[in-house]
C-alpha positions in Angstrom: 0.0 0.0 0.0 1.6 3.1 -1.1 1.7 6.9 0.6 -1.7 8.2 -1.2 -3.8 11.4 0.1 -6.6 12.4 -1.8 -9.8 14.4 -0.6 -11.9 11.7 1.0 -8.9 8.4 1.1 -5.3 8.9 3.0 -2.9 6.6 4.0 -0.1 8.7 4.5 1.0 9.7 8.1 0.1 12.6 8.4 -3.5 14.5 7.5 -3.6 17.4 5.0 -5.2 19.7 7.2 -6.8 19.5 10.9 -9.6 20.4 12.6 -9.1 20.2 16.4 -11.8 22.7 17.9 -14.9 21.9 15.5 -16.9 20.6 18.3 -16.8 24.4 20.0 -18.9 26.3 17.6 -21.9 24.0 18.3 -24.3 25.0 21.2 -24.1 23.5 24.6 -27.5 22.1 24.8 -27.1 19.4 21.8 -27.6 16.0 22.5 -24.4 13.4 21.4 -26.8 11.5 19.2 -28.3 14.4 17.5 -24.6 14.9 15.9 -23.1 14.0 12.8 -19.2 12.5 14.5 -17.0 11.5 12.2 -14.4 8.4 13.7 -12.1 5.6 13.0 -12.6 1.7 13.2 -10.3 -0.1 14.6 -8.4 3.3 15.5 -5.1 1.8 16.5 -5.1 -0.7 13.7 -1.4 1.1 12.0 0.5 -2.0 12.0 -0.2 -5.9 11.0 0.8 -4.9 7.2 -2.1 -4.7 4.7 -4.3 -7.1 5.8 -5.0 -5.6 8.9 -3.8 -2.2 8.6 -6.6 0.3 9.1 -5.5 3.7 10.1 -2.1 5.3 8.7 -2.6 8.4 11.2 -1.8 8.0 15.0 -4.6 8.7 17.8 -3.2 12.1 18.3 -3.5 13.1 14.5 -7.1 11.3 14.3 -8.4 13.7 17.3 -6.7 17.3 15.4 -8.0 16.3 11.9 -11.6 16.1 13.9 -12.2 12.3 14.7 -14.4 12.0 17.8 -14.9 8.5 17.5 -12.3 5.7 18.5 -13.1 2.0 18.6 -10.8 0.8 20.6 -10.0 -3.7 21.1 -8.6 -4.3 24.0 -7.0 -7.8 24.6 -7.3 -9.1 28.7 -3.6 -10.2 28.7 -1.9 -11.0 32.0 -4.0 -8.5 33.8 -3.2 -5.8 31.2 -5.4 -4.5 28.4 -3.3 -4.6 25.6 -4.6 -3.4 22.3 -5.5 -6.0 19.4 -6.2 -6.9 16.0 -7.2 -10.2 16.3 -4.1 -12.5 17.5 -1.8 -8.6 16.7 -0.2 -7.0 19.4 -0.5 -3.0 17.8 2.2 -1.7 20.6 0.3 -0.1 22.8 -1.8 -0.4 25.9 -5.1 1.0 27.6 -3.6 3.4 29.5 -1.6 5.2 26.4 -5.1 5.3 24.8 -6.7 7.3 27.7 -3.3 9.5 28.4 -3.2 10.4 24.3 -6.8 11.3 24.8 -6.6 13.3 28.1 -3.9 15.0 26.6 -5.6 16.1 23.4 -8.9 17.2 25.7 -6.5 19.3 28.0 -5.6 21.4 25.5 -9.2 21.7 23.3 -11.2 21.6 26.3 -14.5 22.4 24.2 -14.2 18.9 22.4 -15.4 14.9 23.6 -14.4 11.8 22.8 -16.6 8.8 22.2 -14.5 5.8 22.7 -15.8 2.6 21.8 -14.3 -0.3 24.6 -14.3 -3.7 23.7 -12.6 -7.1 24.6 -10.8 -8.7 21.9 -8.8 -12.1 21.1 -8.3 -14.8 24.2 -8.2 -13.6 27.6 -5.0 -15.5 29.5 -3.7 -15.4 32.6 -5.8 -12.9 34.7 -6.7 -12.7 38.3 -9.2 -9.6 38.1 -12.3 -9.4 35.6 -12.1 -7.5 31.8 -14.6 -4.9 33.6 -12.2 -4.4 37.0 -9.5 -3.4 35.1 -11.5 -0.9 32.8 -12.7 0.8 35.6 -9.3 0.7 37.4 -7.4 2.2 34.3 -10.6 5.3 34.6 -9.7 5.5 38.4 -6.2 5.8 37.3 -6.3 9.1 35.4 -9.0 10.1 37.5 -12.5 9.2 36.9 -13.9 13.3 36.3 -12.6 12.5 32.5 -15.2 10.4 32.3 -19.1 10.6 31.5 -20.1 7.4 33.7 -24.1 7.1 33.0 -25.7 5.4 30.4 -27.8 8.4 29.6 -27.1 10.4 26.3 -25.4 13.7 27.1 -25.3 16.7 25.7 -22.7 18.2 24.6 -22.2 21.0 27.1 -22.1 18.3 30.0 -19.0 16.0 28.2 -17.3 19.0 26.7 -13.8 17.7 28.1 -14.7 14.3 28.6 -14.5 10.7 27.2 -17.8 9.2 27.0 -16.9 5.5 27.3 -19.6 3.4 24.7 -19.6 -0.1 26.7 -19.0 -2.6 24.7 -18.9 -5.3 28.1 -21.0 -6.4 30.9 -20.8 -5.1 34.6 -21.4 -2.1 36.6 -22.1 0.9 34.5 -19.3 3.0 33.1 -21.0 4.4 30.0 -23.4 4.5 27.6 -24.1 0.7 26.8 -23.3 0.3 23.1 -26.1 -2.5 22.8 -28.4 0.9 22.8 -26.8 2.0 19.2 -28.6 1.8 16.4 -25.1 0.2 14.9 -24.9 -1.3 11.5 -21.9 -3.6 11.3 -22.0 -5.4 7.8 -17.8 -5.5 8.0 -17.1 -8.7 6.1 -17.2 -8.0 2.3 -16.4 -11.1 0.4 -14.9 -9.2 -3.1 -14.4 -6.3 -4.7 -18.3 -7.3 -6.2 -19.9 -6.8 -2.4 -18.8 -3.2 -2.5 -21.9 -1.8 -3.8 -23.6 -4.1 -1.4 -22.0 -2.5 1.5 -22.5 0.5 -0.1 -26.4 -0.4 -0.3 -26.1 -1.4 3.7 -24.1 2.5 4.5 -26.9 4.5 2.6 -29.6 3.1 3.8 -28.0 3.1 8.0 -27.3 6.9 7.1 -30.6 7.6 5.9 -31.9 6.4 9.2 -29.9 8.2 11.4 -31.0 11.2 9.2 -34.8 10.6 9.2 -34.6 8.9 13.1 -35.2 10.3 16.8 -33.0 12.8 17.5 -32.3 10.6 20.9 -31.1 7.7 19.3 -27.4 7.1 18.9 -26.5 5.9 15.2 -23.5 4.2 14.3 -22.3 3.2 10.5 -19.3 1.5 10.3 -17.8 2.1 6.5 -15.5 -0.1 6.8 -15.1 -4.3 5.5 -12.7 -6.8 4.5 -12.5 -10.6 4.1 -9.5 -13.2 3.2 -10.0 -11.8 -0.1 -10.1 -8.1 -0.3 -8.2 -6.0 1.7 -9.1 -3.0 4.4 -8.0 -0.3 1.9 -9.2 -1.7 -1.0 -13.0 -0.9 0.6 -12.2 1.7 1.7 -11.1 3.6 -1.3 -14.3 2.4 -3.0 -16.2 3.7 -0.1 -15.1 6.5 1.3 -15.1 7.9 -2.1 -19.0 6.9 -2.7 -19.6 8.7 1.0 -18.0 11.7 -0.4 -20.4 12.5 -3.2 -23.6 11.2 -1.0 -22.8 13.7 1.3 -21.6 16.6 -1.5 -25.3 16.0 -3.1 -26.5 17.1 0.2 -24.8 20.8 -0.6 -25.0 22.9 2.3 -28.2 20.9 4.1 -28.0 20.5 8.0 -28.5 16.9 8.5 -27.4 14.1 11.2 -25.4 10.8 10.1 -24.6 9.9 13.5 -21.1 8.0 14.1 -19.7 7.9 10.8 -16.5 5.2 11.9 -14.0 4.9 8.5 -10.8 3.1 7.4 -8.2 5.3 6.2 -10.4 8.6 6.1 -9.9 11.7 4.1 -9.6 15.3 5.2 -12.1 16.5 2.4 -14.6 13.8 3.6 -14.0 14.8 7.4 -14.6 18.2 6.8 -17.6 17.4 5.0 -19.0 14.9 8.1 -18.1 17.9 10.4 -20.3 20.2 8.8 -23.5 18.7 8.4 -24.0 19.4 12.1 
């Protein structure tokens, strides 16, 4: 996979231009799910090679190009929460996650992080549960980062927060992401299923767009099998997103979650203002 950065596809390091404060202009008394939020799937995904590469851009690039959305595997590894691709160790660990966040919220205070938390691969060797050490890693960095109800906010009450979507049983530490209206067709069998998945994006958008405003709606654009690799669907599909939302023109709408594979600063831009 070579270094390629057009409008709505990149997969270069580095984005072409950043939007790290978008979130500020919007009023305080907007619900989360009555947002358009562009993200990332499988956000840490940079290594594995092209098989399971993802994401070219690092967490802290994602947040100032304007994602707000992480999905975030975490494997429950010797009492650690590593983070996973499958069987793929991807270097890094829970706790960089919510430091690299923290970090980017301390200085754009006005902004909020959704961060979708989920086990992945084989738990081994552990003493304390997936959901003890969650919470410990929150307690850790101090739990006032955190929105820890499963109500949906608005935005002025998690301006500076993380809102955890929880992807695990337990006690409560978010908003439980069996409450999304998420569409998750991911496995696309050949370059053939494309406009199938396509079919399966349109249609999720056009019910976040005509839904309740108090629903939370998630479309992940992203798929890949044995035989077709992450950034070959992507191209296809973040281009088609593109022109879906350009023949909106200038019309206020809301997608929802919008999570992508290898997005485009053109295409964020154009996620960011439909709010």
């Amino acid at each position: 996979m070579g270094n390629i950065q057009r409008r709505e596809f990149d997969t270069t390091e580095s984005p072409a231009d950043k939007n790290p404060d978008w979130m500020s202009s919007l009023p305080d008394e907007r619900l989360l799910s009555d947002l358009s939020i562009p993200g990332t799937h499988r956000s840490m995904s940079l290594f594995g090679g092209n098989t399971l590469q993802c994401q070219s851009w690092n967490l802290k690039a994602q947040y100032e190009a304007g994602i707000r959305f992480v999905d975030i595997r975490c494997r429950h590894y010797y009492d650690k929460l590593a983070i996973h691709h499958g069987e793929k160790f991807l270097y890094c660990h829970f706790t960089q996650v919510l430091y690299d966040t923290i970090s980017f919220l301390r200085e754009h205070p006005k902004e909020v992080v959704l961060m979708h938390v989920k086990e992945e691969y084989e738990a081994s060797n552990n003493t304390s549960t997936f959901s003890d050490l969650v919470s410990n890693h929150m307690e850790k960095v101090e739990k006032s980062w955190f929105w820890e109800s499963s109500a949906i906010p608005t935005l002025g009450q998690v301006r500076r927060k993380i809102v955890i979507l929880q992807d695990f049983n337990d006690s409560v530490m978010g908003i439980p992401y069996s409450s999304l209206a998420a569409v998750e067709e991911l496995h696309v069998p050949s370059l053939d299923d494309i406009d199938w998945k396509w079919s399966t994006i349109e249609e999720s958008l056009k019910a976040a767009e005509n839904g309740n405003s108090d629903k939370m709606y998630l479309t992940y654009c992203s798929g890949a099998s044995k035989d077709i690799l992450p950034c070959s669907v992507a191209e296809k599909i973040n281009y088609d997103l593109l022109i879906f939302l350009e023949d909106k023109g200038d019309k206020k709408s809301r997608f929802g979650i919008i999570a992508l594979d290898f997005p485009g600063c053109v295409l964020l831009h154009k996620i960011i203002t439909s709010n």
